[in-house]
C-alpha positions in Angstrom: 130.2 82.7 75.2 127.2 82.3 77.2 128.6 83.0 80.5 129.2 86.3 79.3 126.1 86.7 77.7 125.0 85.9 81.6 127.3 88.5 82.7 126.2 91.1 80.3 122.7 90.7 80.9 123.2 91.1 84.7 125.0 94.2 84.0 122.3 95.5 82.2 119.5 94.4 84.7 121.3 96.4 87.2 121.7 99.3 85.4 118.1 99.7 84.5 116.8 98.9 87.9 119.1 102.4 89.2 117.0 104.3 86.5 113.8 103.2 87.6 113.0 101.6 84.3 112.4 97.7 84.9 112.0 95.8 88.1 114.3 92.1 87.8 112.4 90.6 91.0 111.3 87.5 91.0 107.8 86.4 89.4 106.5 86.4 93.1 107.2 89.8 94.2 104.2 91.7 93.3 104.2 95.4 93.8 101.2 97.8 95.3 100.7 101.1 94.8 103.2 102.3 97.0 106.0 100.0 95.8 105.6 97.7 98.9 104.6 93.8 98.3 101.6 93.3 98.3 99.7 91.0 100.9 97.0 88.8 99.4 96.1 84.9 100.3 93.0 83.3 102.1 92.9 83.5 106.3 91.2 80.6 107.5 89.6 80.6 111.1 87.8 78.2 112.8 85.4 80.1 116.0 83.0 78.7 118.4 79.3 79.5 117.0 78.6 81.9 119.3 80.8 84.2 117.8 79.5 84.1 114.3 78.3 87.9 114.4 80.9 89.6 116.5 83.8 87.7 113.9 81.5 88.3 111.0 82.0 91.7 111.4 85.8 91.9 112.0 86.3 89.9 109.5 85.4 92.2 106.8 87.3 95.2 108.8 90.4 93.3 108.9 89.9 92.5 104.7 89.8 96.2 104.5 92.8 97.0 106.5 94.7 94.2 104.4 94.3 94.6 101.2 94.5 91.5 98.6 93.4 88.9 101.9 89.8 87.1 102.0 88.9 85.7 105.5 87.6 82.4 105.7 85.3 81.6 108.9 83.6 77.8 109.9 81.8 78.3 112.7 80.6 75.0 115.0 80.8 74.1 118.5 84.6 74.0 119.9 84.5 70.3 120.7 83.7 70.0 116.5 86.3 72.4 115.3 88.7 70.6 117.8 88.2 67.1 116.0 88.6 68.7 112.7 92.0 70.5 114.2 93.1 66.9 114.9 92.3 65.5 111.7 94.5 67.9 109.8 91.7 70.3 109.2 94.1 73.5 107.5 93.0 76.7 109.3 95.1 79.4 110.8 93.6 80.7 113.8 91.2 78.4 116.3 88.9 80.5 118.5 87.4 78.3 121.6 84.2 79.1 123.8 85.8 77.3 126.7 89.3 76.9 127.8 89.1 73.0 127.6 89.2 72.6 124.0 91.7 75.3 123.4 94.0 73.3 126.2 93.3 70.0 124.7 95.2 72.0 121.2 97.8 73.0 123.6 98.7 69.5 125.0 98.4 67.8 121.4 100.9 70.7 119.8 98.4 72.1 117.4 99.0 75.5 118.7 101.6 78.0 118.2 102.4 80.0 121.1 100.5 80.9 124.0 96.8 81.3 123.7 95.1 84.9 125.1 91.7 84.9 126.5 90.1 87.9 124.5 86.5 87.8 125.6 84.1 85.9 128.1 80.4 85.4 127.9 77.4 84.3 130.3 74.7 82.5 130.0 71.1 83.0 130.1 67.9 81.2 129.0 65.5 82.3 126.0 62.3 81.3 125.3 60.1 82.3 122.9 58.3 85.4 122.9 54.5 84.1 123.3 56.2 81.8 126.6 53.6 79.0 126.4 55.4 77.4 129.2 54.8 80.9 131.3 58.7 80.4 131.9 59.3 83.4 134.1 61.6 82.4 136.8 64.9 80.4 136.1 63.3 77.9 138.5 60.6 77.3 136.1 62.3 75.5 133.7 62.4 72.2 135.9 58.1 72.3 135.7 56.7 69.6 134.4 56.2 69.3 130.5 58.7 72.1 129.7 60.5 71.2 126.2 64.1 72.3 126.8 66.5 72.4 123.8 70.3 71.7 124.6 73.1 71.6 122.8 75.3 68.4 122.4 77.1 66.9 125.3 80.6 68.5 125.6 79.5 71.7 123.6 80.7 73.8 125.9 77.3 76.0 126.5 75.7 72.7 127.1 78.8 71.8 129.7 78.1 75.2 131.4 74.2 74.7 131.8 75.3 71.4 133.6 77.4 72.8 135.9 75.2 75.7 136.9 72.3 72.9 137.5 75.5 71.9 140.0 75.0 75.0 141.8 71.4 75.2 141.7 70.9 71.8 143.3 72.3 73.0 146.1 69.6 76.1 146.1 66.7 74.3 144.9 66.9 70.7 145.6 68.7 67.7 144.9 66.4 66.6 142.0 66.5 69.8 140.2 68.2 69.4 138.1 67.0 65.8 137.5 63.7 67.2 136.6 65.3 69.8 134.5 67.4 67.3 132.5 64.4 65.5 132.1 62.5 68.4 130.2 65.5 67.6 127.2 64.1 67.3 124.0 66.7 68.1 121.7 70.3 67.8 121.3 71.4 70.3 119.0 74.9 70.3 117.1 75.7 73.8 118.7 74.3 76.7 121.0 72.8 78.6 117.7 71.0 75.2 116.8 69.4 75.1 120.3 68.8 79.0 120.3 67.0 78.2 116.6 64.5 75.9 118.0 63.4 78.5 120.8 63.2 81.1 117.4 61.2 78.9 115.9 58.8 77.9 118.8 59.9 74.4 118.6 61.0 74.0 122.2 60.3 76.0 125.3 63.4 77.3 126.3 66.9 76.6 126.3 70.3 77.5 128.1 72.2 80.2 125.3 74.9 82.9 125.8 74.5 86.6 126.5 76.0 87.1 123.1 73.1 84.7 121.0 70.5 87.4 121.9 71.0 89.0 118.5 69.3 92.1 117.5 67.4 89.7 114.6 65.5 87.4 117.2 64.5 90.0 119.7 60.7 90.3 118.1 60.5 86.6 118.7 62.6 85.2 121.5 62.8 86.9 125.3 65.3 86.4 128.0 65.3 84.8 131.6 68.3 85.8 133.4 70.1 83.2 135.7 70.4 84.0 139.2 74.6 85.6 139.1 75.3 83.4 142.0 74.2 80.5 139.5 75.8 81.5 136.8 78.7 80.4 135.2 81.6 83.1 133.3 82.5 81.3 129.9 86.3 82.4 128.9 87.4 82.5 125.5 90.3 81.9 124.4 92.2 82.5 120.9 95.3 81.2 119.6 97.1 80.8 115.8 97.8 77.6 115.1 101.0 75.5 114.4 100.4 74.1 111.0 99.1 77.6 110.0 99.4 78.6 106.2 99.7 82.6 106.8 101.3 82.8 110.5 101.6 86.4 110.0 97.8 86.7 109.2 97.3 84.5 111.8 99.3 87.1 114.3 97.3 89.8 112.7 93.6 88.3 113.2 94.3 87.7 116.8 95.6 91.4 117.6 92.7 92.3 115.5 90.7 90.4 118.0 92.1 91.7 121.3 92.7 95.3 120.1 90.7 98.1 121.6 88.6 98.3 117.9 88.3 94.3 118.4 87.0 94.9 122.1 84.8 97.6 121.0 83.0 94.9 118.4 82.7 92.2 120.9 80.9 94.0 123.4 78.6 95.5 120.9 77.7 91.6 120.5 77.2 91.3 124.3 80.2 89.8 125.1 82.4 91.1 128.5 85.9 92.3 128.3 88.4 89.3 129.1 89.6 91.7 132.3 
């Protein structure tokens, strides 16, 4: 009796869903106005800080282009959101100011694929609007008595400003940058920490990107450029990861990212196409 109750049943399910009348789907397939299944779930990505703006703002485009999905950012310095990456942090995407990091995910399998470098950056030096070191030069920030701000050792912007003291050594003496190093008074947890302190007129200057000269500190902080044949290009590259929740959002965010509209945002935010 009750495996043709079963049968019956079936039959009737069937027949309805040809009229149109009832949908015998699963509870999980949910419907959205056009009949399609809808997308909805949480996209978590982990970015270097530099990129808080320029990802702020695609972020909310790419809610809007996929309706039901929020995006969820963290934003620290690479070598951080690396260590969470090997703790089992759950993200989906992992955005790197510096290729080391992102290859360090590549040799421990945390990644899923093959990473694309979608945008690259420079560095230049701020200091604060009212320059009471009378920084003017890049040379000037190895004077005596100048209060540098730095990010952490293996931040990448902090691994850059060391290698373009490298170069300058070469220009301006061997104890440049000795005497620059030596102007260090802070070690901040990230590039927007060190950038703060110049915002706030607690330090002289410091070593930021191109892309931490936002439109919101330009009444109090001014820029020194580095000499180009100093300078150092910083590459970024972007990648889903393995152990990702929503590999398809994952795939999404990163064209997102690399699309002309994604390129468009980026360079709004000072940052230089990856070609």
């Amino acid at each position: 009796m009750a495996l043709i109750r079963s049968r019956f049943v079936a039959l009737a399910c069937g027949f309805l869903m040809l009229l149109g009348a009832v949908s015998c789907g699963g509870a999980g397939s949910e419907s959205g106005s056009g009949g399609g299944k809808k997308q909805g779930g949480t996209l978590t990505i982990l970015a270097a800080s530099s990129l808080i703006d320029a990802f702020g703002e695609l972020g909310k485009t790419f809610e809007k282009q996929n309706e039901g999905v929020a995006v969820k950012q963290s934003f620290e310095s690479s070598s951080t959101l690396l260590t969470q990456i090997q703790q089992g942090a759950p993200a989906d995407v992992f955005a790197s100011a510096a290729t080391k990091e992102m290859d360090t995910a590549v040799d421990d399998g945390l990644v899923a694929g093959k990473p694309q470098v979608f945008v690259k950056n420079r560095e230049i030096i701020m200091v604060p609007n009212d320059n009471p070191a009378d920084i003017t030069e890049f040379e000037d920030v190895a004077n005596p008595g100048v209060k540098l701000a730095l990010a952490q050792k293996d931040v990448p912007a902090a691994d850059y400003a060391l290698q373009i003291l490298d170069k300058a050594n070469a220009q301006y003496g061997p104890d440049f940058k000795k005497d620059v190093l030596a102007n260090v008074v802070s070690r901040e947890a990230d590039v927007r920490a060190s950038v703060n302190r110049v915002v706030v007129s607690d330090a002289d200057a410091t070593f930021g990107y191109a892309s931490d000269y936002t439109v919101d500190i330009r009444d109090r902080v001014k820029v020194v450029p580095i000499p180009p044949d100093l300078n150092i290009i910083a590459t970024y590259p972007i990648a889903a990861l393995e152990d990702a929740e929503h590999p398809g959002l994952a795939k999404k965010w990163v064209e997102l990212v690399t699309s002309k509209q994604g390129q468009r945002v980026l360079k709004k935010w000072n940052f230089e196409p990856a070609a």
